[in-house]
C-alpha positions, 0 to 999 in steps of 0.5 A, a space after each residue: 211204115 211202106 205208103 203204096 196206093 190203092 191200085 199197087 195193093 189190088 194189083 198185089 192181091 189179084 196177083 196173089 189170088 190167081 197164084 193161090 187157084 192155080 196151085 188148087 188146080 194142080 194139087 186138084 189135078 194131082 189128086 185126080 191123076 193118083 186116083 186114076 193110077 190106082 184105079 189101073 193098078 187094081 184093074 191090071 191086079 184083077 186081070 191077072 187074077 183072072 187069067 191066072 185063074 183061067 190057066 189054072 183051070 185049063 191046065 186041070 182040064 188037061 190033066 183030066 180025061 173031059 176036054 173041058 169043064 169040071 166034073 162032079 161028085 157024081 163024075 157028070 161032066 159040067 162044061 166051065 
């Protein structure tokens, strides 16, 4: 049986806890970081979705005789 005094065994266990939160922290801070990638990953995904939609659209518009917008059923000219 190892007989050690009261503060070497306070001392152990302070030293203990403070490992503990930082390893909390930076698995926190791992988690946040995750989130932020994903949140960018989708807003560049929704980006280029859009201006692949906008290309598209202009690439109609210049096809067609109308400089820019669609046209209806009722060949009205609609700007978009």
């Amino acid at each position: 049986m190892i007989v050690a005094c009261k503060i070497w065994l306070e001392m152990g266990s302070e030293s203990t806890r403070k490992t503990k939160e930082r390893r909390k922290q930076s698995k926190r801070k791992k988690r946040e970081n995750e989130k932020k990638k994903k949140t960018k990953k989708q807003k560049t995904k929704t980006k280029m979705k859009k201006q692949t939609q906008n290309s598209r659209l202009l690439e109609v518009c210049r096809k067609c005789t109308y400089p820019r917008g669609k046209v209806d059923a009722g060949s009205e000219w609609v700007p978009g």
